[in-house]
N, C-alpha and C positions, 0 to 999 in steps of 0.2 A: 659669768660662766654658767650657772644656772637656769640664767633665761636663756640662753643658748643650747640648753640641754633638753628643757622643758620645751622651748619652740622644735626643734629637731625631733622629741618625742610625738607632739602635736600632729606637725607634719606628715611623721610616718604612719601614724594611725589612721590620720585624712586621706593618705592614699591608698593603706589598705580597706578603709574601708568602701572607697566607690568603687573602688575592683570589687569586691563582691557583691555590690550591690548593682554594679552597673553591667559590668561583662556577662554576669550569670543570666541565661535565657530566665523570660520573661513567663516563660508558661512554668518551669520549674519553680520560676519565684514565687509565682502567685500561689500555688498548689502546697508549700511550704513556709508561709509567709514566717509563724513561729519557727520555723527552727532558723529564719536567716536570722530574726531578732537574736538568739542565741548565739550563734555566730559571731556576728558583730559585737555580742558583748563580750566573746573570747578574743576572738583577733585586736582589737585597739588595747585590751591589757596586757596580749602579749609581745605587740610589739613595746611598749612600756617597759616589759621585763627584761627586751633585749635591744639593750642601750648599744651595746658595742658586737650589733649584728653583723655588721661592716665586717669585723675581723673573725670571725667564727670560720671554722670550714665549712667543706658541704657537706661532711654529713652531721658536723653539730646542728646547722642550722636546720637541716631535713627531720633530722631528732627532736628539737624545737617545735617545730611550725606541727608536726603530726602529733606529738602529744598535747598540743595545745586541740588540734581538732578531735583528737578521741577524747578529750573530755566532755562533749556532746553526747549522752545518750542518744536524745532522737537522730544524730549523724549519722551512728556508728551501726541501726537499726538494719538485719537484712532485708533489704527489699530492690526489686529493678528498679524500681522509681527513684530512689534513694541511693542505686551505684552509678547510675546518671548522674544526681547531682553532685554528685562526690569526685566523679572523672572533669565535671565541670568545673568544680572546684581546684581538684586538683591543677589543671589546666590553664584558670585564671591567675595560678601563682604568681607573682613579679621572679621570678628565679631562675634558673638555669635548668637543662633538661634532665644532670642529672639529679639534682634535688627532686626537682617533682616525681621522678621516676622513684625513689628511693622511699619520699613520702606516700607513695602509690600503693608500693609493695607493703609499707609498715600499718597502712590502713588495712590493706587488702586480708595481710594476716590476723587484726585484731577484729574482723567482722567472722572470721572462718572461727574463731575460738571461741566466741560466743554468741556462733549459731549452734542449734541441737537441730538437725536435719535428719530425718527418718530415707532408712534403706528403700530404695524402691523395692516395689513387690515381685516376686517370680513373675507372675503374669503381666503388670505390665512392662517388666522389660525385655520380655518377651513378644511382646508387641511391637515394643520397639526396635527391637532388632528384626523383625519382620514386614515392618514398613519400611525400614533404612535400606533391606536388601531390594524387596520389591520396586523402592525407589531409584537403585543402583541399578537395577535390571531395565527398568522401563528408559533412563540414560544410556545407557547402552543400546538398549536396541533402536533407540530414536538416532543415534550416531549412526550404528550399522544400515539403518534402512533408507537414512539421507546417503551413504556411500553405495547404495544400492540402487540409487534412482535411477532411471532410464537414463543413457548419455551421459552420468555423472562425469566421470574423468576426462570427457572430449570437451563439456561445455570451460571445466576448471580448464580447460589449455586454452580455447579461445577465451576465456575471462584474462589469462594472466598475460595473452599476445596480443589483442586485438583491446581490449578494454571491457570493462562490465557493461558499459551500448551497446555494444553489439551482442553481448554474453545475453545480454536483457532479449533481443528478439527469436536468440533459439530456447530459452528457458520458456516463453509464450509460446511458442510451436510446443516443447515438449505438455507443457500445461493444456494447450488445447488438446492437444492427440489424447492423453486421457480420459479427458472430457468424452469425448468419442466416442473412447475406446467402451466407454456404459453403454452409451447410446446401440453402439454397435451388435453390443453381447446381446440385451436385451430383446434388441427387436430382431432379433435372427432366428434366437431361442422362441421367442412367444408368439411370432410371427410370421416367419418368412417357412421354418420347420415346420408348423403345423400345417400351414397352407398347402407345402410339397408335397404332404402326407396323404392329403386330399386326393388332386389332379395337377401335374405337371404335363406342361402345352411342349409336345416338343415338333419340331416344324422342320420338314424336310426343304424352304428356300429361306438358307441362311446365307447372308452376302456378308464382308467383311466390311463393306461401307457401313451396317448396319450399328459397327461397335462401333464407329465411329459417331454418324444423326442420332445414335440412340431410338432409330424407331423400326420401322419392318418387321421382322419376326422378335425381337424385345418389346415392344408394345402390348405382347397379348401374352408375357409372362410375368413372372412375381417381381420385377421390377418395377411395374408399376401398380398407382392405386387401383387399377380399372380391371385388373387381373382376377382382387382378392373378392373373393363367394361372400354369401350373407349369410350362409348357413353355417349348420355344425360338422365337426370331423368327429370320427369313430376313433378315440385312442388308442384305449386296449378297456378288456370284460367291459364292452357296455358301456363305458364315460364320452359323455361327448365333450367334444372341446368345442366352443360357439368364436369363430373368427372374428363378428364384428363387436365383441366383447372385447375379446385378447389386440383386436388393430385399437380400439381404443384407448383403453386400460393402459398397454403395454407406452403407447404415444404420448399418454398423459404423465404418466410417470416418467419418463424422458426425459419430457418439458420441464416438470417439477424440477427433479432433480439437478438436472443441468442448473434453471433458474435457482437452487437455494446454494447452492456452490458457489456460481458466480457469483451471485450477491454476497455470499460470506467473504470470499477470495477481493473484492471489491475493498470491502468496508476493512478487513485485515491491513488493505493495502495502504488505504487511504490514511487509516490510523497511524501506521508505521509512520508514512513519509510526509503529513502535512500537520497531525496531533502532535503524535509525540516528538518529533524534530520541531515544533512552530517554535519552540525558545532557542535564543544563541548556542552554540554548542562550543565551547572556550577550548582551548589546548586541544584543538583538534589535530593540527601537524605534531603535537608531541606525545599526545595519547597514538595514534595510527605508528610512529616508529617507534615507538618506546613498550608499548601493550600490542604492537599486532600483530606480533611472530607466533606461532601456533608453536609452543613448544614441544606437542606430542606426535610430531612429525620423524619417523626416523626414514622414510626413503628420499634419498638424494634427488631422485625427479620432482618427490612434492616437494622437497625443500627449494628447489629450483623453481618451481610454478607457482608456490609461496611467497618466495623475494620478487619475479617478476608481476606478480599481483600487487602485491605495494607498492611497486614502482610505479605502475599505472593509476591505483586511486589518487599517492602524493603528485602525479602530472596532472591526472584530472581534476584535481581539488586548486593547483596552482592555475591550473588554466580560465576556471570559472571563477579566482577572487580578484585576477587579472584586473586592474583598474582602467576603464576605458576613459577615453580627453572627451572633454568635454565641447561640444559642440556650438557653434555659433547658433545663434537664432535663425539668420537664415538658413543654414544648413537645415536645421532640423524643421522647420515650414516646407522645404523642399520635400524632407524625407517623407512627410507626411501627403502632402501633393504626390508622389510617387507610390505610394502604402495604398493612397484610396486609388489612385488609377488602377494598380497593379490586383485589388479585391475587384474591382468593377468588370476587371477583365476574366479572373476567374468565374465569379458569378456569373458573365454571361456565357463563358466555356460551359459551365453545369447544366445551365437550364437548356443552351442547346444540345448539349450531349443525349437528353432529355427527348428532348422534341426531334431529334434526330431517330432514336429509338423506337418513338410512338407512330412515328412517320414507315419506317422499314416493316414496324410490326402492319400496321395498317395495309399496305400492300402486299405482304407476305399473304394474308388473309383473304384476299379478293381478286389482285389482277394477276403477281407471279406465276410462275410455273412451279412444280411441287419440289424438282431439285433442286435449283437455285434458292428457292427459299425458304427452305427447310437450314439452309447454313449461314444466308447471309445476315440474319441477326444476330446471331453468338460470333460469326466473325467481326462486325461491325461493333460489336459490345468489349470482347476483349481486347480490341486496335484499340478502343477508347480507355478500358480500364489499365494496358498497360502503356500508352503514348503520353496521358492526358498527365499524369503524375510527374515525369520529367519534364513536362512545360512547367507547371505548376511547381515545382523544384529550383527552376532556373527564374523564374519569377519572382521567387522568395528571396532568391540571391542579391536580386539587384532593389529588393526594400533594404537592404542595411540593418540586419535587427542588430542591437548592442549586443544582444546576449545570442551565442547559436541555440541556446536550449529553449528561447521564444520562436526563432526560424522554423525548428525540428515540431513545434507541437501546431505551430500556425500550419504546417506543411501537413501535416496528418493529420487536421482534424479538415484539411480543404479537397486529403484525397480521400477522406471516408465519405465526406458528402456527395461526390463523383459517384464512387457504387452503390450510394445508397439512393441518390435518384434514380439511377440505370437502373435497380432491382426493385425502385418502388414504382418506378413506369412498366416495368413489363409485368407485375402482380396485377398491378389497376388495371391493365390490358387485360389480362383472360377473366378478370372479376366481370370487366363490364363483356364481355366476347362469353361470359358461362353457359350462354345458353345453346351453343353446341355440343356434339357431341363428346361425351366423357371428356370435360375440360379438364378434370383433374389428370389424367395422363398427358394432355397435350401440354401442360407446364411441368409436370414431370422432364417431359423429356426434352424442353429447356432448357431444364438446369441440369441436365445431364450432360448436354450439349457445351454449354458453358463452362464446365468442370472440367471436360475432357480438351477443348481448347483449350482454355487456362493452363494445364496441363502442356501442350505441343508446344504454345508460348515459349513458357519457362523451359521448356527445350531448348528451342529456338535461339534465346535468349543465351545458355551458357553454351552455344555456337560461337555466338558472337564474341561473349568473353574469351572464347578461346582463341578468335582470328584474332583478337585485338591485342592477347598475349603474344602469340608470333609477332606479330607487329613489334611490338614492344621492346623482345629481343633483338629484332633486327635491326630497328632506327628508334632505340631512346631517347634519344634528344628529341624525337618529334610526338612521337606517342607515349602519353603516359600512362600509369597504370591507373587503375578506376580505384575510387572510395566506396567503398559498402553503403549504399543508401536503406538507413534503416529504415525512414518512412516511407519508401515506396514497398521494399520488404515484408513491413508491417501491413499495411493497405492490401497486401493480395491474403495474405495469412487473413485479415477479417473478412474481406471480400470472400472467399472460399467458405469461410465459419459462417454466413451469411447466407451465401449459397444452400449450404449445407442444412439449415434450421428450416428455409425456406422449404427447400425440395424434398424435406424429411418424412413430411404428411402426407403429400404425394406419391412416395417412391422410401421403403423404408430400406433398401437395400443401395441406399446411396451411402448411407454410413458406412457401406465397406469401401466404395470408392475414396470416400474422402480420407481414411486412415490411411489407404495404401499411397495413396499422392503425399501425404504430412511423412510419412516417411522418406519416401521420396525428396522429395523438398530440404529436407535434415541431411540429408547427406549431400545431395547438388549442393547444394547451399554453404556447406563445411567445405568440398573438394574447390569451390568457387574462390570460398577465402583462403584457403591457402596457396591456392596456384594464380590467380587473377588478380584479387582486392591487394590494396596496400593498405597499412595500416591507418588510421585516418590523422588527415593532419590538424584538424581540431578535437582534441579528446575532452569529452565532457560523461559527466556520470550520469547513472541509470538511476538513482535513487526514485525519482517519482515519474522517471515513463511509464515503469512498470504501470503504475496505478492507472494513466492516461489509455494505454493500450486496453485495459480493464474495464474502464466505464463505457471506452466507447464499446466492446464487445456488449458490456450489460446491457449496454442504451439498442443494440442491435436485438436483441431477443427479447424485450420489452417489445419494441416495435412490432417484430414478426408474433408473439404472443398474442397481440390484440391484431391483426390481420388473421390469422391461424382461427382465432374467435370470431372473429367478424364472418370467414367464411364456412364456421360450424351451426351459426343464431343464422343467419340470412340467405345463404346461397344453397341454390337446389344443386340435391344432392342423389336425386332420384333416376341416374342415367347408368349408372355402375359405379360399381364399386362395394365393400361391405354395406353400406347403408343405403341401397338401392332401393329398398322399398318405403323407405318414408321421403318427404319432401324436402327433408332436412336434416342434418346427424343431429342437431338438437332436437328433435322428436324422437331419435332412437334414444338418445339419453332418457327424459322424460318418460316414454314411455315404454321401451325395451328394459334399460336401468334401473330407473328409479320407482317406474311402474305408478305414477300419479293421476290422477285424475284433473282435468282441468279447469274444475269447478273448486275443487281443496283447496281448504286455508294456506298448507303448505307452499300448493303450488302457485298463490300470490303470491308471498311470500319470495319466494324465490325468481318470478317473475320481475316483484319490484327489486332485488338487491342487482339483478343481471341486467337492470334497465341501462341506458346510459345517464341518466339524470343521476341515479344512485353511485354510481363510478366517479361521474365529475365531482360529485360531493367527497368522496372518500380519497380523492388524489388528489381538491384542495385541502381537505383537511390534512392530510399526507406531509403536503406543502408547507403548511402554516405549524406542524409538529415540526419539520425540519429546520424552519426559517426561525424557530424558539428554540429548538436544541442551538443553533450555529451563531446566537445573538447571547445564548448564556457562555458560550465554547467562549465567546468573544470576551464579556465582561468577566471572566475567571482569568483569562490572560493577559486581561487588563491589569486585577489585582492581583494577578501575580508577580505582574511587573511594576506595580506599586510596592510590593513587601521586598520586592530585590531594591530600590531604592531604598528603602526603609532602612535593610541590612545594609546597602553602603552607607548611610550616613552613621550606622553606629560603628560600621568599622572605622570611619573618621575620626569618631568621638574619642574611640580604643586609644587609636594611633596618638592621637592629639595629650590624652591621658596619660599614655607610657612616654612620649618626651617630655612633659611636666616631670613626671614620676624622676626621669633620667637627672634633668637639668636639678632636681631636689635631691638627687642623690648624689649630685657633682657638688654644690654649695647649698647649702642647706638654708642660709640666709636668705637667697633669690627668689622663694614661694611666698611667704607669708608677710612678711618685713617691706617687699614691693610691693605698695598696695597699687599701684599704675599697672605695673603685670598685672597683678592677680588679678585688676578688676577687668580687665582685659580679655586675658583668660574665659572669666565668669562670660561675659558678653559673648564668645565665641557660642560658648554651650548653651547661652539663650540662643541667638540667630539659628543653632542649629535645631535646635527644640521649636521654635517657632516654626520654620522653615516645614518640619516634620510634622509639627500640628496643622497646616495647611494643607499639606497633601493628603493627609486622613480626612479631614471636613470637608476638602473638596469632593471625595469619592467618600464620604457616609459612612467610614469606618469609626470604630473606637481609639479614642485616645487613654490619654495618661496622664496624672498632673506631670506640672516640673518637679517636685519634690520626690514623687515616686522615682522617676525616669532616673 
């Protein structure tokens, strides 16, 4: 009977003592190594002392186990570091919840009695209470002024009817229009006013065709560049205001700003949807119904726009984990066969859309008559930017993608390339044609031209969705109602932001056109999907279009950035416009601005950074900083997903430990006495230790012995 006491005794101390030595984190361990030895030298006598813990209640046995552990001075010490490991502790107990809980409370009080804690001071808690309000304040007003956004309460209604894809392409129209809306302020105020102040052209043969071509009597006003003086204006007492200062200055700063936005609004974006989601996200259906009711909801319509907002994430979330069958081989050689025919066909669509353009411009220039070809290019440009998109749509349809969220970005990234040939053939056109008169108005009123068709289009356009809704009513069964095409949507939204960058330099008083069309557009657009569009019948989420619709905007204003430079450094510039007296605005910089000499160290200096040899260098190296941030981004996700394997196999180990623990606490004889179990046992916790030791060595991390571990 003895040895069955003494084994039984044995046993429970072997158990408790790998629970704290094994469950307790390993960083707390190490950083406390002496007080685990103390520990351990309390826990295995106390279980010794309680022979018939079995039959104790819980709170004798809570009474027990906590006054065995405050007889640990360094335990019972107050520190953060030390109520960490004490929760851990308490935590790894073998016991029930309310023991630990109880033992929780009896620690928690014998550390409060023999702390001596000093009063904070008047001043600092007075601080404190003044950072805590100011932080109260600054939550608050970050709530109110998101409920204050432009469109807030119309986009939440198409979010919670229509789905966040579509929610996602008016949320980018409202983000552009901001955008603008600087652009616009700016250059009206530093620009377009000071010039009026000057001389204002006002011309008694005004036709109404004119607001249409953008040219005739708007040619030879502040609408274009060819308009604005080189000189100065008389403010007020004596100040002059100098125009080709304020058109620089003011353009520069545009540019900047627009570019550090985007970029920021970019990289925000990119972070959210591809950093911080790149790990699994677990209990995602039961985190969204169970955590996603906004409890400080009390109007019945948001609580209404609330549940149908859930309803659409949990369809889109089902729709996209959707498992698709899996395909024969030949099937999928075919689909591939079909993929490259179907890219062959669009790339030969682009590049004639292209050559078609360069072809119109060419003739426009030399054999047409002046009306006919004054419009047949922006009409020939907008039949292609909005016709070429629904071929290329229907194209997309018949490759088969598994996923519609590869369709949707393959489809938009093949109609951005569409406008962005058509607007990079008609810039290279009047680059190399500059040698006419005042080229820089005659591309002006291009993209005036284009803006304002674009515009009749999208008229045109919700015509049609309206005949197609009569329709509809009348014979259902034969006409059905349309899907909101976001990427063709999208596509004219950057097409227009493209536009608009472009003709900006040109023509500063195009940013008022373009804001009053984006509103425009926001509302056709809203009245379209409510009376026209059906809701879509594949619903997928917007998480990372957003970001998609983003770059490629950035990758646009990059592009136009160095054209915009390229014809600042190289194209004459000497026919009108503010910088009509030098042969180039880089000479007004230089030497109106900066005032250099062209002999000055400086002005090598700056010669060599603005060279292109100096740029190519700085945008490989750019590169090679990127391609080394996005290779460590890699190997930290790698070991991150090494130490999530690591924690499963210790939670193995846990698991493995508590049914030993069990089966010893059911018969006492079955741990130690079986030595074919135990050694059994033992072996598991090698294989897994091993196991664990190879995946560190493989990937160069630190280990552990077996004895420690």
């Amino acid at each position: 009977m003895s040895f069955e006491i003494q084994e039984a005794e044995l046993c429970e101390s072997f158990s408790q003592s790998i629970q704290m030595e094994q469950l307790l984190p390993m960083e707390l361990g190490r950083k406390h190594e002496g007080m685990l030895d103390d520990l351990n030298s309390i826990i295995p006598y106390a279980t010794l002392r309680m022979r018939n813990v079995a039959h104790l209640s819980n709170e004798e046995c809570a009474n027990a186990i906590a006054s065995h552990l405050q007889s640990s001075e360094k335990f019972m010490h107050d520190d953060p570091k030390l109520e960490q490991f004490r929760m851990e502790t308490v935590r790894t107990i073998p016991q029930c919840f309310a023991v630990k809980q109880s033992v929780k409370s009896q620690l928690l009080e014998t550390v409060n009695q023999k702390t001596t804690k000093r009063s904070i001071s008047c001043w600092k808690l007075f601080k404190y209470n003044v950072s805590l309000k100011f932080a109260k304040i600054w939550v608050t007003m970050q709530n109110f002024l998101s409920t204050m956004k432009l469109w807030h309460r119309t986009i939440k209604t198409i979010e919670s009817h229509h789905g966040s894809g579509i929610a996602t392409y008016f949320k980018f129209l409202r983000w552009l229009l901001f955008l603008n809306t600087i652009s616009c302020i700016l250059s009206v105020s530093f620009i377009v006013i000071p010039q009026s102040l000057d001389q204002v052209y006002v011309s008694n043969d005004i036709k109404v065709l004119d607001f249409l071509t953008g040219s005739g009597f708007l040619s030879r006003t502040i609408m274009y560049y060819g308009f604005y003086s080189n000189g100065t204006v008389d403010v007020s007492f004596g100040t002059k205001y100098s125009i080709p200062f304020a058109y620089f200055l003011t353009l520069l700063f545009c540019y900047i700003v627009t570019f550090v936005i985007l970029s920021l609004n970019v990289i925000s974006s990119y972070r959210k949807s591809y950093i911080e989601t790149r790990g699994k996200v677990h209990n995602l259906y039961s985190s969204k119904i169970f955590c996603g009711w906004d409890f400080s909801i009390s109007s019945p319509k948001t609580a209404v726009l609330q549940s149908a907002s859930i309803y659409k994430e949990l369809e889109e979330l089902l729709a996209e984990t959707k498992q698709h069958m899996r395909l024969h081989w030949c099937t999928k050689f075919l689909l591939i066969i079909i993929q490259f025919i179907v890219t062959s066909i669009i790339i030969f669509m682009i590049f004639g859309a292209g050559a078609l353009v360069w072809i119109l411009l060419s003739h426009y220039n030399i054999e047409a008559p002046v009306t006919i070809s004054i419009m047949i290019v922006p009409i020939a440009i907008t039949a292609i930017i909005h016709i070429f998109p629904a071929i290329i749509s229907y194209l997309a349809s018949l490759e088969r993608y598994n996923n519609k969220r590869t369709e949707l970005y393959v489809t938009i990234v093949r109609n951005y390339a569409v406008a962005a040939i058509i607007i990079g053939t008609l810039f290279v056109f009047w680059i190399i044609h500059s040698m006419s008169h005042c080229w820089q108005t005659h591309l002006g009123e291009e993209i005036y031209r284009l803006i304002i068709l674009d515009f009749i289009a999208s008229l045109f356009g919700a015509f049609l969705h309206f005949t197609r809704s009569v329709l509809y009513k009348r014979y259902s069964t034969k006409v059905g109602k349309l899907e909101f095409d976001i990427a063709r949507s999208t596509l004219n939204l950057i097409y227009n932001q493209m536009l608009f960058w472009m003709g900006f330099y040109f023509s500063p008083l195009i940013s008022v056109m373009i804001m009053i069309k984006l509103i425009f557009t926001f509302y056709m657009k809203r009245y379209e999907l409510k009376r026209y569009y059906q809701r879509p019948s594949q619903p997928w989420r917007a998480a990372q279009t957003q970001t998609l619709f983003l770059a490629l905007t950035f990758l646009s204003i990059i592009v136009i950035l160095f054209t915009i430079g390229y014809v600042i450094t190289n194209v004459k510039s000497d026919e009108c416009g503010p910088f009509r007296n030098h042969l180039h605005t880089w000479d007004f910089i230089v030497d109106g601005m900066l005032s250099l000499k062209r002999d000055s160290t400086f002005w090598r200096v700056i010669s060599e950074l603005a060279s292109p040899v100096t740029s190519a260098v700085i945008l490989i190296g750019m590169s090679i900083a990127v391609y080394c941030l996005r290779a460590k981004a890699e190997a930290s996700k790698e070991i991150s997903q090494i130490f999530s394997n690591i924690l499963l196999l210790q939670s193995q180990d846990k698991q493995f430990l508590i049914n030993s623990f069990g089966k010893c606490a059911k018969n006492k004889r079955t741990f130690v006495p079986n030595e074919i179990s135990f050694v059994q046992d033992i072996r598991h916790i090698e294989q897994d230790y091993i196991n664990e030791e190879a995946l560190l060595h493989r990937h160069n991390l630190p280990s552990t012995s077996f004895e420690e571990k």
